[in-house]
DOLOKOL-846602 format. One record per residue (C-alpha): x, z, y. Coordinates in steps of 0.2 Angstrom, whole numbers, plus 2048, in hexadecimal, padded with zeros to 3 digits. Example, Ala and Ser with C-alpha at 12.3 -4.5 7.8 and 13.67 -1.06 7.14 Angstrom:
PT     u     w     v
PT   83E   827   7EA
PT   844   824   7FB
END
This chain:
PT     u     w     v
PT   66C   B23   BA4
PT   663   B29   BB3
PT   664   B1D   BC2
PT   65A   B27   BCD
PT   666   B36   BCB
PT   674   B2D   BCB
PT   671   B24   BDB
PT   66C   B34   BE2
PT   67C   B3C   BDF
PT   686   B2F   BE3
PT   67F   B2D   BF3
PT   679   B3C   BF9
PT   667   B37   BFA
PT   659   B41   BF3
PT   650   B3B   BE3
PT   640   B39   BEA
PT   648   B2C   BF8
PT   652   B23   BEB
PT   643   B20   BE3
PT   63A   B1C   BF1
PT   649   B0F   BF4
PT   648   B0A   BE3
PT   634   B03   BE3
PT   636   AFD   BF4
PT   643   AF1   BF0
PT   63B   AEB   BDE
PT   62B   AE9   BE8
PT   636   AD9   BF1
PT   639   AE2   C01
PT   647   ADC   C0C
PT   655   AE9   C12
PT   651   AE7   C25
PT   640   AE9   C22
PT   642   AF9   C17
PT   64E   B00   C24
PT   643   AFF   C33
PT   632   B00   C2B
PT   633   B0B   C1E
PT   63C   B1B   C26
PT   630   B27   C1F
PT   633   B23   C0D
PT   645   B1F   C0D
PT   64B   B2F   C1A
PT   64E   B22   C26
PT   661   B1B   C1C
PT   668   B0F   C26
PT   668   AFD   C21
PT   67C   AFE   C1B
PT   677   B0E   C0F
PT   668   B03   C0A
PT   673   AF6   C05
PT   680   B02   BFD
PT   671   B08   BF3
PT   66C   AF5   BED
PT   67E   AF1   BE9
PT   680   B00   BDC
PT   66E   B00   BD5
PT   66F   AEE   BD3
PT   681   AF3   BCC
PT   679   B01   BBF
PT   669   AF7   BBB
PT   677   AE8   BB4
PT   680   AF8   BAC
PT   671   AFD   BA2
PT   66E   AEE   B9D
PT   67F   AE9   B95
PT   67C   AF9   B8B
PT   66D   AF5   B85
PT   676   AE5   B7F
PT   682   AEF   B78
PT   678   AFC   B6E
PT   66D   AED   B68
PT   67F   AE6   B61
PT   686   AF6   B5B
PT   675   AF8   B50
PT   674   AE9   B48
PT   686   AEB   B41
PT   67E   AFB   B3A
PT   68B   B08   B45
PT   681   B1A   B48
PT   68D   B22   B52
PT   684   B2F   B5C
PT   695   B33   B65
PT   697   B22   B6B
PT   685   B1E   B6F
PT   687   B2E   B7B
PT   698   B28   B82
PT   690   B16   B85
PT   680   B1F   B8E
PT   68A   B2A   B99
PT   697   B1E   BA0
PT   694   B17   BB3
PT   6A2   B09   BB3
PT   6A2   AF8   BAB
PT   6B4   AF8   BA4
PT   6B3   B06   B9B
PT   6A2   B02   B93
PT   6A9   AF4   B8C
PT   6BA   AFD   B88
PT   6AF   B08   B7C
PT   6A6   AF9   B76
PT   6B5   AEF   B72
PT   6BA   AF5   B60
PT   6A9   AEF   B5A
PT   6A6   ADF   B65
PT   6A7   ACF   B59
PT   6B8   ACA   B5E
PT   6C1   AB7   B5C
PT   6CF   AB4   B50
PT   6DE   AC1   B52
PT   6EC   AC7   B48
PT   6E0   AD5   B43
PT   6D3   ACC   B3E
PT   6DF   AC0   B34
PT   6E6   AD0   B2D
PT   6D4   AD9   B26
PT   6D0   AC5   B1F
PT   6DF   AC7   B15
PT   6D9   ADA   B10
PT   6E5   AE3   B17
PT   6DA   AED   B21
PT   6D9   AFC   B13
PT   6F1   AFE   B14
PT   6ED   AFD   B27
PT   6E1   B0F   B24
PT   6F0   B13   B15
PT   6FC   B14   B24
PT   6F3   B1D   B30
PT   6EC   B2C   B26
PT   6FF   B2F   B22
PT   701   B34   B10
PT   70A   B31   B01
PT   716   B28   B0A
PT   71F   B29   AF9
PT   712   B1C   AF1
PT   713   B10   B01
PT   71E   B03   AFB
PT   714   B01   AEC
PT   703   B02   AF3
PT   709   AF3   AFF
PT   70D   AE9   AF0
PT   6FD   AEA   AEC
PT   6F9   ADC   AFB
PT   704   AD0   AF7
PT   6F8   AC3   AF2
PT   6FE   AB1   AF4
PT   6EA   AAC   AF5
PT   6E7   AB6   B01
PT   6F7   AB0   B0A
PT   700   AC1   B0A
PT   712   ABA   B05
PT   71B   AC8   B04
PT   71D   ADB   B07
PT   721   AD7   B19
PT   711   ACB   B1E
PT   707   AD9   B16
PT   710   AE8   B20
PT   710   ADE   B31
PT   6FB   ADA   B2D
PT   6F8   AEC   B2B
PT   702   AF0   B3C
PT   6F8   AE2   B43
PT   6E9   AEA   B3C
PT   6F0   AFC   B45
PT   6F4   AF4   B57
PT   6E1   AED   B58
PT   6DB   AFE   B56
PT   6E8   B04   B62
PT   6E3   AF8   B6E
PT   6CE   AF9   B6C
PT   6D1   B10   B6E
PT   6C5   B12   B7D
PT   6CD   B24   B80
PT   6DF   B1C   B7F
PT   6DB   B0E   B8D
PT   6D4   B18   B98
PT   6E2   B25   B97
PT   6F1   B16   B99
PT   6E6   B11   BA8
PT   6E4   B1E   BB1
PT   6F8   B22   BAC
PT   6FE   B11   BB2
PT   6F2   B0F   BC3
PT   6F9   B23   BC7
PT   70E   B21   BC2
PT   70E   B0D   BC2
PT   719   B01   BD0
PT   711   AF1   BD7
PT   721   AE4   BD8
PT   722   AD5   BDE
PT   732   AC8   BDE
PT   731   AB7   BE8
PT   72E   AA9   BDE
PT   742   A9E   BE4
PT   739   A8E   BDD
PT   729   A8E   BEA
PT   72F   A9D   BF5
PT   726   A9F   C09
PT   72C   AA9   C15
PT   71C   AAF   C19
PT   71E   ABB   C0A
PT   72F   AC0   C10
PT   72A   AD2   C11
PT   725   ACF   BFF
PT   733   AC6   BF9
PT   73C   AD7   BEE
PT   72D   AE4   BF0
PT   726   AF2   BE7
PT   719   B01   BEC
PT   710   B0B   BE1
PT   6FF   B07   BDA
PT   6F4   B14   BE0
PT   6F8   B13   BF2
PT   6FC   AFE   BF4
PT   6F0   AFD   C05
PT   6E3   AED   C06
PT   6EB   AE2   C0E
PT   6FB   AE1   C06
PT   6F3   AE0   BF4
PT   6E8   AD1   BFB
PT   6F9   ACB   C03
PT   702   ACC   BF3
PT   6F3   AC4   BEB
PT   6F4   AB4   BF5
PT   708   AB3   BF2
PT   706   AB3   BE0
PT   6F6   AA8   BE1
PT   702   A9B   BEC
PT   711   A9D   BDE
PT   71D   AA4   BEB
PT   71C   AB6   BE5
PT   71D   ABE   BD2
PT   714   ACD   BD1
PT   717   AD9   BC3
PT   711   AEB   BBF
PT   71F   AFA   BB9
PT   716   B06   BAF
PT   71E   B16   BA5
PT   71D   B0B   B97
PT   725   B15   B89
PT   71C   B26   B8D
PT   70C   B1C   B8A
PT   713   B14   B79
PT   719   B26   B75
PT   707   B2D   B7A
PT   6FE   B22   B6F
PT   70B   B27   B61
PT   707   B3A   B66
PT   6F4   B34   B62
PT   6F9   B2E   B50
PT   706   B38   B4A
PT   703   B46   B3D
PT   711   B4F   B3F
PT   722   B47   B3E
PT   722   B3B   B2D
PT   729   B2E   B26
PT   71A   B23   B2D
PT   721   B24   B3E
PT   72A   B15   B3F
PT   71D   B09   B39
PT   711   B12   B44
PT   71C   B0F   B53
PT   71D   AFE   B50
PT   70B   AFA   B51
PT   709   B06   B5F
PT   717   AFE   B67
PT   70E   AEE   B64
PT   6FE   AF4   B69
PT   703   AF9   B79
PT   70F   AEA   B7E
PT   704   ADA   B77
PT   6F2   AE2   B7C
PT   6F0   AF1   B85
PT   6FB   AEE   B94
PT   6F9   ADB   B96
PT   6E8   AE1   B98
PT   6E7   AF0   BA2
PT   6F1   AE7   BAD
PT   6E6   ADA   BAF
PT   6DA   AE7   BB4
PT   6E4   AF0   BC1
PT   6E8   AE4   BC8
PT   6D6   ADC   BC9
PT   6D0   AF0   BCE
PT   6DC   AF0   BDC
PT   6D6   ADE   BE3
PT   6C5   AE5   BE2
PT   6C9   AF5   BEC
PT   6D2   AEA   BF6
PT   6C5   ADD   BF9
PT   6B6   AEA   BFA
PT   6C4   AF5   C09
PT   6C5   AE2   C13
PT   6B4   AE0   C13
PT   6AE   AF1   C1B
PT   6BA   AEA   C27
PT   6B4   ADA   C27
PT   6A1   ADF   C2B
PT   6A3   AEA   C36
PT   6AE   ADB   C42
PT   6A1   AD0   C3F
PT   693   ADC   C43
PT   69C   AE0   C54
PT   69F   ACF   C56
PT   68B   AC7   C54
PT   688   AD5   C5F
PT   690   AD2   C6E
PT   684   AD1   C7E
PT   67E   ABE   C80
PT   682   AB6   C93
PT   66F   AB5   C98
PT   668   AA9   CA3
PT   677   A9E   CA7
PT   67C   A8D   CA7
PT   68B   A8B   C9B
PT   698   A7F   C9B
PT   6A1   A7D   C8A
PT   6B4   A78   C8B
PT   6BB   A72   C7D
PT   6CF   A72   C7F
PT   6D9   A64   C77
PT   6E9   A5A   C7A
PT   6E8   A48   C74
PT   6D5   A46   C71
PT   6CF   A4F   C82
PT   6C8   A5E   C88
PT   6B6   A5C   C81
PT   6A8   A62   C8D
PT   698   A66   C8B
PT   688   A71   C97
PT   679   A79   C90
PT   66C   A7F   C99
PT   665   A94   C99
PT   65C   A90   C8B
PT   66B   A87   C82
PT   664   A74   C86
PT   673   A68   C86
PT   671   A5F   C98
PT   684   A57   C95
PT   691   A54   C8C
PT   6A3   A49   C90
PT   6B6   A4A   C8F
PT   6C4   A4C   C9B
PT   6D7   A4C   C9A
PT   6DE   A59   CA3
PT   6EA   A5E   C95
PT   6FC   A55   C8E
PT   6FF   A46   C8A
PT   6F1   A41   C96
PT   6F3   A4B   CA5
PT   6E4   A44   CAD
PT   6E1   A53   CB9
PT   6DB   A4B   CC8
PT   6CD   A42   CBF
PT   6C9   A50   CB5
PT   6C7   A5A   CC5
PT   6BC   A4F   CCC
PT   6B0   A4F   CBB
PT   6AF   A63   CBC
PT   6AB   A62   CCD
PT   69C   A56   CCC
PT   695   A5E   CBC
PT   697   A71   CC1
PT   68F   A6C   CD1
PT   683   A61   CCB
PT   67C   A6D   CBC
PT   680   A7D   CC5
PT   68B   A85   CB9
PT   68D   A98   CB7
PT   698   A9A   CAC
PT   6A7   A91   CA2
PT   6A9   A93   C90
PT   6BB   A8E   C8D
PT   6C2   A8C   C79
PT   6D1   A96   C75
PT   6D8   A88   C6A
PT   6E4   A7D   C6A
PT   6E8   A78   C7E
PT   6DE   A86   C82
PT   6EB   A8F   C8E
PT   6EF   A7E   C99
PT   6DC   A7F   C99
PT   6DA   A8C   CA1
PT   6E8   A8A   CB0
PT   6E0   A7A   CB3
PT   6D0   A84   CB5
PT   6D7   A92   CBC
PT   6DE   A88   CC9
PT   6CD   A7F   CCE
PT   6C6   A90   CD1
PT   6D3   A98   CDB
PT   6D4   A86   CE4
PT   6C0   A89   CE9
PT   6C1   A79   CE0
PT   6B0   A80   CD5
PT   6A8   A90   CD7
PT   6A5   A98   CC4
PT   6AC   AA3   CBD
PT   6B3   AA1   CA8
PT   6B6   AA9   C97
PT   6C1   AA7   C8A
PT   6B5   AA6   C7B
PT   6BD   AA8   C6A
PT   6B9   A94   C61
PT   6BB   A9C   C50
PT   6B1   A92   C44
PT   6AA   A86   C51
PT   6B5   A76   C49
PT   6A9   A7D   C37
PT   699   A7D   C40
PT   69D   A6D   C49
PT   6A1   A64   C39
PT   693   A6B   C2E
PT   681   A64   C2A
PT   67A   A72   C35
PT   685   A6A   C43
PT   681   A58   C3E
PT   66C   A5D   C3D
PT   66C   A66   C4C
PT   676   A57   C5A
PT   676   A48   C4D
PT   67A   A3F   C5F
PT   68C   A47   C62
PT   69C   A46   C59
PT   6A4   A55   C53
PT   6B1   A59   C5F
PT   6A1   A5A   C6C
PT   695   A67   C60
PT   6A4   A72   C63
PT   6A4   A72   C77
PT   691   A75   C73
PT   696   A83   C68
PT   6A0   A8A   C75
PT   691   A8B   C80
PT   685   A91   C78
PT   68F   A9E   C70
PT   691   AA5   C7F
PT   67E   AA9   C84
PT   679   AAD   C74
PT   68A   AB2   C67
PT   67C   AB9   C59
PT   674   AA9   C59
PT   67F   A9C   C58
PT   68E   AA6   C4C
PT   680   AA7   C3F
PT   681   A95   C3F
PT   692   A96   C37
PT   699   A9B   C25
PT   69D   AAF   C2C
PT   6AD   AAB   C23
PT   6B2   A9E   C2E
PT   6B0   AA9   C3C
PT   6C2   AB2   C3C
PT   6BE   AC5   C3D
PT   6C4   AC7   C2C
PT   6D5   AC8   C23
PT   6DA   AC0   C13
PT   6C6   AB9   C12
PT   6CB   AA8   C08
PT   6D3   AB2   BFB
PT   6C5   ABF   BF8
PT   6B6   ABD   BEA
PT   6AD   AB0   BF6
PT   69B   AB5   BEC
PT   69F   AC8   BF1
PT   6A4   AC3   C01
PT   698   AB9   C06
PT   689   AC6   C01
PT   690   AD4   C0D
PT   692   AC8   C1B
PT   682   ABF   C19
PT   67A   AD2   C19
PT   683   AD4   C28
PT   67C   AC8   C30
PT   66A   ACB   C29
PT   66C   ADE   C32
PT   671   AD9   C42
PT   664   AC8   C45
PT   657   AD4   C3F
PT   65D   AE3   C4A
PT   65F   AD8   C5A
PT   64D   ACF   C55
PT   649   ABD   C56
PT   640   AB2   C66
PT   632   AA9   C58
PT   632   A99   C65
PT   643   A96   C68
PT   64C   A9C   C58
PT   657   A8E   C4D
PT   651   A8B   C3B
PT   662   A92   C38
PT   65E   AA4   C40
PT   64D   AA4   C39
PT   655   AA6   C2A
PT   65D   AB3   C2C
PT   64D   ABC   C31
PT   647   ACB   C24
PT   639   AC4   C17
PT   63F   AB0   C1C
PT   647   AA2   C12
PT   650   A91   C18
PT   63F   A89   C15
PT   634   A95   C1D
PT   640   A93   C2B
PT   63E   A80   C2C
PT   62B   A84   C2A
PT   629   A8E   C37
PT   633   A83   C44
PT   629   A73   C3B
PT   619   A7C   C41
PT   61E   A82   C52
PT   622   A6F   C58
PT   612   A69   C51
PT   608   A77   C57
PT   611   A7E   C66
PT   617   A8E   C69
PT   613   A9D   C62
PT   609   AA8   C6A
PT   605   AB7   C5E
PT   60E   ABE   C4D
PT   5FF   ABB   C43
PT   5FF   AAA   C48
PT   60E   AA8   C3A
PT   601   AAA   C2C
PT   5FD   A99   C30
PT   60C   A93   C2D
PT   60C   A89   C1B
PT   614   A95   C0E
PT   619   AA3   C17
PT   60A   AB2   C0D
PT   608   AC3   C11
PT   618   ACA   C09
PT   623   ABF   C14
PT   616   AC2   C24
PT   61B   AD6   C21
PT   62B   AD4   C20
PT   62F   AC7   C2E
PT   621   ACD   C3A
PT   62B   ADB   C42
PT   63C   AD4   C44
PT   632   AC2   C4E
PT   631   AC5   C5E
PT   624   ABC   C6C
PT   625   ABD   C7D
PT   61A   ABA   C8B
PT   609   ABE   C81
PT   601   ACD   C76
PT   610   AD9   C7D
PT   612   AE3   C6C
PT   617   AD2   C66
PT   626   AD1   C6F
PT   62C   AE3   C67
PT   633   AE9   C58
PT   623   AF2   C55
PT   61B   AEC   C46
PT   608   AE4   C45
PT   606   AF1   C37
PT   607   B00   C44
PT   5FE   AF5   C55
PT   5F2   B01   C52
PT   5FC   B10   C52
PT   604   B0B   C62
PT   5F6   B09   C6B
PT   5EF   B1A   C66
PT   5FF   B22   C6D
PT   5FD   B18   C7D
PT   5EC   B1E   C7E
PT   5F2   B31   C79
PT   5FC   B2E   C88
PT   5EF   B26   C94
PT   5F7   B18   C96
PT   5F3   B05   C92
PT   5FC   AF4   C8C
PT   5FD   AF0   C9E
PT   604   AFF   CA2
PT   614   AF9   C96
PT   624   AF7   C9F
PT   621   B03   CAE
PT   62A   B12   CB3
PT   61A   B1C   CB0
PT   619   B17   C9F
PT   62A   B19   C9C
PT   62B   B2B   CA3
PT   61A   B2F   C96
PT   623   B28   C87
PT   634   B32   C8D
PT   62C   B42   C8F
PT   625   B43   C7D
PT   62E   B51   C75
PT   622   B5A   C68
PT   625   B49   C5E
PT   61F   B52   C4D
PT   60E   B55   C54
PT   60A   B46   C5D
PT   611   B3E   C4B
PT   604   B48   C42
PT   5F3   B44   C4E
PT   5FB   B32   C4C
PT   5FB   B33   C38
PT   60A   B2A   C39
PT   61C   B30   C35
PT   629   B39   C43
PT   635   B2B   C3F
PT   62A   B1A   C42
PT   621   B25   C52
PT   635   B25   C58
PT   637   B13   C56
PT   626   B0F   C5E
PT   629   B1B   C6C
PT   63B   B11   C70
PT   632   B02   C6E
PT   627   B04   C7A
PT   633   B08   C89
PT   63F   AFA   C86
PT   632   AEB   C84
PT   63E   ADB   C83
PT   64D   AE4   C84
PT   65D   ADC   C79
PT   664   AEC   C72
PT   676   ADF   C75
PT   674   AE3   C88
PT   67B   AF6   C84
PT   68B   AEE   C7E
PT   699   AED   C8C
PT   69D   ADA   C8E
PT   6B0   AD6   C8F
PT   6BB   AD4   CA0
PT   6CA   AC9   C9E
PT   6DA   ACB   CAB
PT   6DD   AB7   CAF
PT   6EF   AB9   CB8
PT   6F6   ABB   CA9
PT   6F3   AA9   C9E
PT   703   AA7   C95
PT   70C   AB0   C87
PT   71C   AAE   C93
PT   715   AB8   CA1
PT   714   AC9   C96
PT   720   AD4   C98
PT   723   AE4   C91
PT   71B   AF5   C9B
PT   70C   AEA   CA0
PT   6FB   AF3   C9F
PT   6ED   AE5   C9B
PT   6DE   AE7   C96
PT   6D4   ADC   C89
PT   6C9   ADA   C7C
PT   6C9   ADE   C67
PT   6CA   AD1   C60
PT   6CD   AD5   C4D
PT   6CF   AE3   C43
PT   6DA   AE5   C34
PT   6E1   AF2   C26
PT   6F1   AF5   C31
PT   6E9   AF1   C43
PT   6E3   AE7   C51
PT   6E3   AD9   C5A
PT   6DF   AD9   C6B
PT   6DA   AC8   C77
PT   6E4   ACD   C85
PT   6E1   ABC   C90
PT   6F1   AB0   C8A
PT   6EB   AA6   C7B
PT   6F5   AB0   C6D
PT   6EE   ABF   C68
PT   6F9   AD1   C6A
PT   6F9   ADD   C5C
PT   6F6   AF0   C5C
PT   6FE   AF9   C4D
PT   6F3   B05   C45
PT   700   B11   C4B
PT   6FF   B0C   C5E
PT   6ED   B10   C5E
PT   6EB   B21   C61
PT   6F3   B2E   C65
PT   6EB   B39   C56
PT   6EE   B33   C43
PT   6DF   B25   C3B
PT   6DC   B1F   C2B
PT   6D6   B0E   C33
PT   6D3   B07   C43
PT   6C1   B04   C41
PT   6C1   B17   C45
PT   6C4   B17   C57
PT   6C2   B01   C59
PT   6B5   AF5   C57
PT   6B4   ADF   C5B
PT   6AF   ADD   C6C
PT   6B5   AEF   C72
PT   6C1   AEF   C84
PT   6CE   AF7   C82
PT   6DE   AFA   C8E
PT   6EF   AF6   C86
PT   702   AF6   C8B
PT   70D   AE9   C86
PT   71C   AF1   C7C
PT   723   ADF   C74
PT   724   ACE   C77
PT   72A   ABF   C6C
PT   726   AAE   C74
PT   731   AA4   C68
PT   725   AAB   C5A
PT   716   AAF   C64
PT   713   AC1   C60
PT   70E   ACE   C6A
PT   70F   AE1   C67
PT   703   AEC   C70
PT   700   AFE   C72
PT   6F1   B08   C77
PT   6F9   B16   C73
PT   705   B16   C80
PT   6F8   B13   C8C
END
């Protein structure tokens, strides 16, 4: 097997690149790091086609290594079958290497097995070459050997149709035909289960749809009723064709075999092939399903971590809540915590004058910006509360609605608990709320990503699979945005190309005993952290306020290139920043030449070049922040017609939801979207993207709202 080849067919990449990609990533090199510093020799594939890439080579480097297992096996059972040493060398799937594996792989006790114990394997080969049926009776006979326990002339028969059906079942070409037969003709059903029935499956409840076009989210759907015993789920499959072709496969013309060879293939089929091909169709469709939510998944979370931050304001968390009080909580530009504290302006409670006196003070008092309000539980008598105080000229700041998904998980975890050992939970969250709000990147990574709710059906999905595309996710979008070295959390260290948990901790460990950072080589000092990891990190590390290439994505590896192109330019590190410099770097167009005099690549000379006229910028500014209408608060002031606008919220399979202001998200149908036909939503949506809708349905009683933008 040829991986390079393969890879490059499969992905459309040249060979010399996929090996390129190959070496860099056994040499230990990070995915952001190859994605950003290594243009030249990967063709400049972006860090999702470099993960692609990872995931099938690390997929066909397991492949090749099963079958060398298997040939090793195959050789010391003395099989020299150069047809099947060819099959086994050529397939690219898992299953059917092992469906061509499985008539030789040692097996446990079967009826089979039993059979050939009891010698009866040689009446089995009897019946299927089909001859002399004349002498069968007699040659059966033969078997009967109470020693061996073969009673009578029907134990022997049914061992050699036992012996048959094995066969049957381990045919390599037969299973991949009935599987390809039943995934194209076959129905998936499903029947509610009347002892432990929900109505949530109600759609569900007396369903079929055929196989191959069953859409994601109603596999994973289907999946979670059977998981929950309210649904039974069952394949139809054209059954009898598939015995009959197997029987085609055996037959030598019509004789007096047929019967007994039916049996067996009946057998075969019934007790061994179908059970388990429907196992696996059923375990392929969960995968396609899983592997088609997660494309959605990532691509929500990556939208959402990269919302713009709220620079440079003061920040009040608001934590709604009924019994327990609205928990409160103000942090500081750089995220400090100057207060925290609890009102009752909510049921049973209603201690609204008080808590208007406590806003007043502390807004004043602090000189809050902004307030970050929770859209939980209470959150909609929240906001009238607050509403009213700034429309009374009671406070003068304006408030979000911030989504407090996964805030309650943060709150409660060790990371939580480490990080404000002095509150209690309920106030980590208002924290939460805060701080989310000036920086979303860096506090969401604090939190499982599949607590986050930007998902669908996340709980029920392989969590290990899961969790790796979310966690690269992640990786991509701290490293694209970079890292302030002297204010980053252990926890968003991390997530830094080239650095572990405990380099993390290293690194903070050594900035409070030493102070501040002031250059990127200054992290070879730090205890552990070698050159790999110094290569790796240094780019995506960002300090400002010093050595001004340090606070760029320019890596120290080309300091020297940049300050040759600077000089090619006649400019100087003090000319950084400047509209003169800018217009030199913007006027560059003969990129190939200057390249060349550079001896660098076109590629890193473009990244330099953008570098260089954009010194501290967060690429998050370019994203358009989200502008809620606050007349309309409650699900019960909708009413059909009305034009609102709001924000994407989540993204599924079969459409959106959008955050149009009232506390309960409004759905858009995949068909409402546009006005041209789409395959999925992420084709014209993304989390975080405005987006002007018309309300064409409202259920209060149920709290759903249907939303058009469409129709717009």
């Amino acid at each position: 097997m040829n991986l390079i080849n393969i890879l490059a067919t499969e992905l459309e990449i040249k060979p010399s690149r996929v090996e390129a990609v190959i070496n860099l990533i056994n040499e230990g090199n990070t995915i952001p790091f190859i994605a950003r510093y290594r243009k030249e020799m990967t063709g400049s594939l972006s860090d999702e086609k470099l993960r692609q890439f990872d995931e099938r080579y690390r997929y066909l480097v397991g492949l090749e290594e099963r079958k060398k297992s298997i040939v090793n096996s195959l050789i010391e059972q003395n099989i020299n079958d150069e047809q099947l040493f060819k099959a086994i060398d050529e397939t690219l799937v898992m299953s059917e290497l092992e469906d061509l594996y499985r008539p030789y792989k040692p097996k446990k006790k079967t009826r089979a097995s039993i059979a050939k114990a009891r010698g009866l394997e040689p009446l089995a080969t009897f019946i299927l070459n089909q001859e002399h049926y004349e002498k069968l009776n007699d040659y059966v006979n033969e078997f009967i050997d109470p020693k061996r326990e073969v009673n009578s002339f029907e134990e022997a028969l049914n061992g050699a149709k036992d012996i048959i059906a094995e066969m049957i079942s381990d045919n390599a070409s037969y299973r991949k035909h009935i599987r390809n037969v039943n995934f194209s003709c076959g129905l998936i059903c499903t029947k509610k289960n009347d002892k432990n029935y929900s109505p949530i499956f109600e759609m569900y409840q007396d369903y079929q749809e055929p196989i191959n076009k069953i859409v994601a989210h109603r596999i994973l759907a289907i999946n979670r009723g059977e998981k929950a015993e309210a649904l039974k789920v069952t394949l139809s499959t054209p059954d009898d064709d598939n015995i009959n072709y197997i029987l085609n496969q055996l037959l030598k013309g019509e004789n007096q075999f047929k019967p007994i060879i039916f049996e067996a293939a009946s057998d075969a089929y019934k007790r061994l092939i179908k059970p388990s091909i429907d196992n696996e169709i059923r375990n392929d469709l969960t995968e396609i399903a899983e592997n088609r939510s997660i494309v959605t998944f990532k691509s929500n979370l990556k939208e959402l971590l990269l919302e713009p931050p709220v620079k440079n304001k003061v920040v009040l968390g608001f934590d709604p809540a009924y019994r327990t009080g609205c928990k409160l909580a103000i942090v500081d530009a750089n995220g400090k915590v100057l207060y925290t504290g609890v009102i009752y302006p909510t049921p049973p409670q209603n201690k609204i004058e008080e808590a208007k006196k406590v806003i007043k003070e502390i807004v004043t008092k602090y000189k809050v910006d902004l307030i970050s309000l929770g859209n939980g539980t209470a959150s909609r008598e929240s906001e009238a509360f607050l509403k009213k105080m700034i429309d009374d000229h009671e406070i003068d700041c304006d408030y979000i609605i911030t989504n407090e998904a996964g805030a309650s998980v943060y709150s409660a975890s060790k990371l939580g608990t480490e990080e404000f050992p002095q509150f209690d939970v309920s106030l980590r969250s208002a924290v939460s709320l805060a701080r989310r709000v000036q920086d979303p990147l860096a506090e969401l990574i604090k939190i499982d990503p599949k607590s986050i709710g930007v998902g669908q059906y996340q709980h029920d999905m392989n969590q290990k699979h899961l969790g790796e595309a979310l966690g690269g996710v992640v990786e991509d979008c701290v490293n694209m945005v970079g890292v302030d070295l002297n204010n980053a959390s252990p926890s968003l260290l991390s997530y830094v190309s080239g650095i572990n948990s405990g380099l993390a901790k290293s690194i903070v460990a050594y900035r409070e005993n030493n102070g501040s950072f002031k250059a990127r080589d200054e992290l070879k000092k730090v205890p552990k952290l070698g050159d790999k990891a110094f290569e790796q990190c240094a780019g995506f590390l960002r300090i400002s306020g010093h050595y001004p290439l340090d606070n760029t994505a320019v890596h120290p590896e080309s300091y020297n290139i940049a300050l040759e192109l600077l000089k090619e330019l006649e400019l100087s590190l003090d000319d950084l920043n400047s509209e003169e410099c800018k217009k030199r770097l913007e006027s560059i167009t003969d990129y190939e030449k200057l390249a060349a005099k550079l001896n660098i690549g076109v590629p890193t000379l473009k990244d330099i070049v953008s570098e260089l006229t954009k010194i501290g910028r967060d690429p998050r500014d370019l994203n358009k922040k989200a502008i809620l209408r606050h007349d309309v608060i409650d699900i019960k002031d909708l009413k059909e017609g009305m034009i609102l606008e709001g924000t994407v919220r989540n993204i599924m399979d079969f459409g959106a939801f959008i955050d149009i202001g009232v506390h309960q998200d409004g759905l858009v149908h995949i068909s409402k979207i546009a006005s041209h036909y789409i395959k999925h939503p992420l084709e014209v949506l993304h989390i975080g993207q405005i987006v002007r809708v018309k309300v064409i349905g409202v259920d209060s009683a149920n709290k759903k709202i249907s939303l058009s933008i469409r129709d717009v």
